[in-house]
ZAMARGU-4260 file (C-alpha; in steps of 0.2 Angstrom, whole numbers, plus 5000, padded with zeros to 4 digits):
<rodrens>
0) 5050/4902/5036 | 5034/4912/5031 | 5031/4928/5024 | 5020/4939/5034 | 5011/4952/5024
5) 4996/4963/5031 | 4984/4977/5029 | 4967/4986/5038 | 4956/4974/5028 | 4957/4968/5010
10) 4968/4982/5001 | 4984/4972/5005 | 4977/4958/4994 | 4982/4968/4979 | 5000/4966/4986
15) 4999/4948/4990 | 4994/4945/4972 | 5009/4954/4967 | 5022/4942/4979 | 5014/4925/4974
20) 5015/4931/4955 | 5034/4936/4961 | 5037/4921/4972 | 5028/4907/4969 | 5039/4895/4980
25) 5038/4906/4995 | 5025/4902/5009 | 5015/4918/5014 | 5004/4922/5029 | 4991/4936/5025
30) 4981/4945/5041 | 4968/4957/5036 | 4963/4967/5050 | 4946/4972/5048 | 4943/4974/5065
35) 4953/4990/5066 | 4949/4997/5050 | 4951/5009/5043 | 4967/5015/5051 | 4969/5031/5044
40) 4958/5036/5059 | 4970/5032/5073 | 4984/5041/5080 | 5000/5036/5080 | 5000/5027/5098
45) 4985/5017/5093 | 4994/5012/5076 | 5008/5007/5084 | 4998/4996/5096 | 4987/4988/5085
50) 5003/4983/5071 | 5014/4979/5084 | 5000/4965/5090 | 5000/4961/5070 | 5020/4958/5071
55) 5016/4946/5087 | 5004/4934/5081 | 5014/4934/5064 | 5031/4931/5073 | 5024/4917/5082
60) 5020/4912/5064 | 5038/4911/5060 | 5039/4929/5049 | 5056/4933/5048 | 5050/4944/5035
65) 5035/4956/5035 | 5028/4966/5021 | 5017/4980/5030 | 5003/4980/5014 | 4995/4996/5019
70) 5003/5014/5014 | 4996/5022/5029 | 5005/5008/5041 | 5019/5010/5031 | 5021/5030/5034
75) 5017/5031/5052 | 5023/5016/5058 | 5037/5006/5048 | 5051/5016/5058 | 5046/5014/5076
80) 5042/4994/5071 | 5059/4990/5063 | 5067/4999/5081 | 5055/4989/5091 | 5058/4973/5080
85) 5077/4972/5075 | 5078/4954/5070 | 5064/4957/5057 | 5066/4964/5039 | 5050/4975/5036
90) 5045/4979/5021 | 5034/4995/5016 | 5024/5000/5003 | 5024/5019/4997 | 5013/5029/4983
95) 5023/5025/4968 | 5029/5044/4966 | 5046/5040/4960 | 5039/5031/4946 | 5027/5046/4941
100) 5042/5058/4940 | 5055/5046/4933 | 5042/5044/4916 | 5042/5061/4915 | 5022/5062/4918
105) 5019/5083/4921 | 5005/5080/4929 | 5001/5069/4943 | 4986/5065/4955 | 4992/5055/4972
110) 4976/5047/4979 | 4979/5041/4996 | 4971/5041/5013 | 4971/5058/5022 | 4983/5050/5036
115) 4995/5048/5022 | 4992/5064/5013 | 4997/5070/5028 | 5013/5059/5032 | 5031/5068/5034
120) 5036/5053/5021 | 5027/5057/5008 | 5030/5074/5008 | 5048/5070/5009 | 5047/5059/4992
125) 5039/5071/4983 | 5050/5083/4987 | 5065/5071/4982 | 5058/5066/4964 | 5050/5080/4959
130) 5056/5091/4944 | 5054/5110/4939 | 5044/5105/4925 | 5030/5093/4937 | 5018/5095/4945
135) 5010/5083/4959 | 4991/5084/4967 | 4991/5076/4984 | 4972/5071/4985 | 4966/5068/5002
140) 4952/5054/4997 | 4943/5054/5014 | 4932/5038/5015 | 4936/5029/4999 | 4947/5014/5008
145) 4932/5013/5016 | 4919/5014/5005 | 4930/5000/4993 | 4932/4990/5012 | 4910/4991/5012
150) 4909/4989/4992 | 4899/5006/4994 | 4898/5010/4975 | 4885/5026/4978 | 4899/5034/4990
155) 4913/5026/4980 | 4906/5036/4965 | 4902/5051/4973 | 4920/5053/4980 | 4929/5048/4961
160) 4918/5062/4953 | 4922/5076/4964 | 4941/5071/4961 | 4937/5070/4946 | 4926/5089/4942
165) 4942/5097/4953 | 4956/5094/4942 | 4948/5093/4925 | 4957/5107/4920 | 4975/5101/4925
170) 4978/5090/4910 | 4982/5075/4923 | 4992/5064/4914 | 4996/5050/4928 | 4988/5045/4944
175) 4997/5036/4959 | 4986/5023/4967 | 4990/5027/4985 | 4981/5014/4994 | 4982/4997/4993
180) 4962/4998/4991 | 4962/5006/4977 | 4967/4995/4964 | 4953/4986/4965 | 4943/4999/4959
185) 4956/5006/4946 | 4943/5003/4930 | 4929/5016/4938 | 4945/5030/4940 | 4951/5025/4923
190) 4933/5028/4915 | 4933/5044/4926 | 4951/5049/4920 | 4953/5039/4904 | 4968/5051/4898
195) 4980/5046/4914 | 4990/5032/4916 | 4988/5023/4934 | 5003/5021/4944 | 5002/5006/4958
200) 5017/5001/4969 | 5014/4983/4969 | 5025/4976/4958 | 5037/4986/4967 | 5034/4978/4982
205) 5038/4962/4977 | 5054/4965/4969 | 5058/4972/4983 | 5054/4958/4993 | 5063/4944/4984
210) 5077/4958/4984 | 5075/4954/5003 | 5075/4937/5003 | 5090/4935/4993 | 5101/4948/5004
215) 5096/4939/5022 | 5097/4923/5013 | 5082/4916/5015 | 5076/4912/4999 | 5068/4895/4997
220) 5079/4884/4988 | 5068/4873/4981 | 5054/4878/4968 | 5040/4868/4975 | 5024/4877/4976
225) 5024/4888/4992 | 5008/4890/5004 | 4993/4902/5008 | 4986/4906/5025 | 4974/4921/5026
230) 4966/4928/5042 | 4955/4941/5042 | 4949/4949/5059 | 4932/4956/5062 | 4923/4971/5069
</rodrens>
């Protein structure tokens, strides 16, 4: 059996490193679809479409379980993809908004994609963790995933220092990664917000996964180095 993991492109790479690091002995498939990207520009039809073609090709791979790498994926599609796949175990990834409030952290940026912004999901976790005494930004960071996708450091720049200039007077004190892409630029946020701590759901992830694996049984029982495919698509 194989791990399935994918994403619009190369954000759900920050999530693969995550599951090798938590399970080296399992064998994982990663698809990048950069042919669609970004997906944050689809509607919810053309979503579905384009991961339930994903879920296919990695079914065909043997994927008994999938991590959907990719926050926007996960908030408008997870759902509708575990009641079209019932013998899968789909695994999503959500910003790490339960671990801002559980820290106690007053005040928290959520940077994600405007499609996820925008999702009924996360709306619905804020509303489940947060305290009187908190208070959470839901930034909208149109363009960035792609930008980070291009390795556009001008428009990459530009966007981080109008987030930046806006809340600079709301004492941010933590800052959710809400995209998988967005990791890999976490040391230009820091230097533009060197106060707040950055919050990834990653690690999360993973935990989750193995969590996954053990429950379905089908956790490898030897610990013999497990293997990578990666396949990326292109526009």
């Amino acid at each position: 059996m194989n791990i399935g993991v994918f994403d619009s492109g190369i954000g759900g790479l920050t999530v693969l490193e995550e599951l090798v690091k938590e399970l080296p002995q399992c064998n994982f498939i990663f698809y990048g679809d950069q042919k669609n990207n970004p997906y944050g520009e689809k509607s919810d039809e053309e979503l579905l479409k384009i991961t339930s073609e994903i879920v296919d090709y990695l079914n065909e791979k043997d994927c008994k379980i999938i991590v959907i790498a990719c926050n926007t994926a996960t908030t408008r599609c997870r759902n509708r993809l575990i009641e079209k796949y019932p013998d899968n175990v789909f695994i999503g990834t959500v910003p790490a908004v339960k671990v801002a409030c559980d820290n106690n952290f007053k005040n928290t940026l959520v940077l994600a994609t405007p499609a996820t912004i925008e999702s009924e999901r996360l709306h619905q976790i804020v509303d489940e963790n947060i305290r009187e005494d908190q208070n959470i930004y839901l930034v909208p960071c149109y363009g960035l995933a792609d930008a980070i996708e291009q390795n556009d450091v001008d428009k990459i720049e530009r966007i981080l220092s109008e987030i930046a200039e806006e809340y600079a007077n709301k004492e941010i004190d933590s800052i959710v990664l809400g995209c998988t892409h967005y990791p890999f630029i976490k040391d230009r946020i820091a230097r533009y917000m060197p106060e707040a701590v950055l919050l990834d759901g990653s690690k999360g992830v993973a935990r989750e996964t193995r969590h996954q694996l053990t429950l379905n049984d089908l956790m490898p029982e030897d610990n013999e180095k497990g293997t990578l495919e990666v396949v990326f698509t292109k526009k």
